[in-house]
MIMARKOL-197336 format. One record per residue (C-alpha): residue in three letters; x, y, z. Coordinates in steps of 0.25 Angstrom, whole numbers, padded with zeros to 4 digits, always signed. Each point is the difference from the previous one (the first is absolute). Layout:
ALAXYZ ...
% end
This chain:
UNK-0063+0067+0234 UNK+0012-0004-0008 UNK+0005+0007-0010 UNK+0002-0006-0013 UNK+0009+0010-0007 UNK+0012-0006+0013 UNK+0007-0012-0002 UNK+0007-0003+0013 UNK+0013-0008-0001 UNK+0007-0009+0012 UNK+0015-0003-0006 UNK+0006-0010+0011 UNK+0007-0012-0010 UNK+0015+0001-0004 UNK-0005-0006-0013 UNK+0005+0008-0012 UNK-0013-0007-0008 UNK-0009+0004+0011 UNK+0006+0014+0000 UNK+0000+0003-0015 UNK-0014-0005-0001 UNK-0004+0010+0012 UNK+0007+0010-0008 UNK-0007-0002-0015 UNK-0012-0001+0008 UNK+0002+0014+0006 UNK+0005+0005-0013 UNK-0011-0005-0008 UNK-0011+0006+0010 UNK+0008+0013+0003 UNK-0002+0002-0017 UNK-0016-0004+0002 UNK-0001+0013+0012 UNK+0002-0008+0011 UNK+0005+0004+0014 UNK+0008-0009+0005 UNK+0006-0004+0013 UNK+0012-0008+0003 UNK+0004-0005+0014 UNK+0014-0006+0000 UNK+0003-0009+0010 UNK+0010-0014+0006 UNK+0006-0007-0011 UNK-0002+0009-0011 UNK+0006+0012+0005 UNK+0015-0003+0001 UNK-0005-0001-0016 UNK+0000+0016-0001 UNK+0012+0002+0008 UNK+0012+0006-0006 UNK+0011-0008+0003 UNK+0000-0009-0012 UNK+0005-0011+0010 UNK-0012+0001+0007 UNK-0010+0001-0010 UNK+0005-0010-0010 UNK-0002-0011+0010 UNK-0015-0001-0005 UNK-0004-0013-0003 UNK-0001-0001-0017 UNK-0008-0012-0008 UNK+0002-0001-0014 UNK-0010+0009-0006 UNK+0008+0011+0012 UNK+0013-0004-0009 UNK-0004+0000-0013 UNK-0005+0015+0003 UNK+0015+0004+0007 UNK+0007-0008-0010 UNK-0008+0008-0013 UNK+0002+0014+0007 UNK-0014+0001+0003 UNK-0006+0011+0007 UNK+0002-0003+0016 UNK-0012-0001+0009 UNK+0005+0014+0005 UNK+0000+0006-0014 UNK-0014-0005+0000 UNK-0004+0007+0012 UNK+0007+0013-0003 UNK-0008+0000-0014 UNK-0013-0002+0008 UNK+0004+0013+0008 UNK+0002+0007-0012 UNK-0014-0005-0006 UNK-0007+0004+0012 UNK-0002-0001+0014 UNK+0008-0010+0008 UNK+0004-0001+0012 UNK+0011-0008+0008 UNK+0001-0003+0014 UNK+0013-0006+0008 UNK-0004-0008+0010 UNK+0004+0007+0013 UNK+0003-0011+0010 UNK+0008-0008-0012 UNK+0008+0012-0001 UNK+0002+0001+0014 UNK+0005-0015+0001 UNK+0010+0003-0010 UNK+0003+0015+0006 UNK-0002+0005-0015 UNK-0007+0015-0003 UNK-0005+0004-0015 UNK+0015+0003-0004 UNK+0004-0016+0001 UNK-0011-0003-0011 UNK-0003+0003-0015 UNK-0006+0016-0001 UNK-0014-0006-0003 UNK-0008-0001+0014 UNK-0009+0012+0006 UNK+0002-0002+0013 UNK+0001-0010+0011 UNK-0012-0007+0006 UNK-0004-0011+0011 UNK-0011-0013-0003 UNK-0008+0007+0007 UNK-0003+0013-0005 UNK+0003-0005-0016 UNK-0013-0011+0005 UNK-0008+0013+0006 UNK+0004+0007-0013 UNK-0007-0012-0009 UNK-0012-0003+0009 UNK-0010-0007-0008 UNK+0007+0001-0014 UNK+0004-0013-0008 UNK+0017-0002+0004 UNK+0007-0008-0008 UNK+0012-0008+0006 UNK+0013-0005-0007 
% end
């Protein structure tokens, strides 16, 4: 049976819009009691990574470059305020960070650990998974 106090969360877009949406979402939910899970994977990791000439190569509309170019809180800052609000949790996509031959130290200090496709879509069996 699902559980409705989970939101799952499937980031795979290099789109800042995209990825800030993800993040008010998760925020907004995480002040509600929501648990939620976050499974970062193919385009959208390099965004966490903390070279900024790797991460700054996400792809940015006009509402992404209004909200760099006002100072506005980042899609990470967003995520970090959802972890303090309640339970979130962020998973690195394993085989991306293979391919790239990254471990946890090359990104942003927000994940909880590494995780395959596999064992995030065991993990979420059943449950309603949002994807960006």
């Amino acid at each position: 049976m699902p559980d409705s106090e989970t939101m799952n969360i499937m980031l795979l877009t290099d789109d800042y819009s995209k990825l800030y949406a993800a993040a008010m979402l998760t925020a907004v939910a995480a002040t509600f009691g929501k648990s939620i899970r976050i499974f970062v994977s193919m385009e959208a990791l390099p965004a966490f990574h903390k070279d900024p000439n790797i991460s700054r190569l996400i792809t940015t509309g006009r509402v992404a470059q209004k909200i760099i170019e006002t100072n506005g809180q980042s899609f990470i800052d967003l995520l970090r305020q959802g972890k303090e609000f309640g339970s979130v949790t962020l998973y690195a996509c394993s085989m991306v960070m293979d391919l790239y031959h990254w471990t946890l130290d090359d990104l942003v200090d927000i994940f909880d650990e590494t995780l395959g496709v596999s064992g995030f879509l065991s993990m979420v069996e059943g449950e309603a998974t949002f994807t960006f």
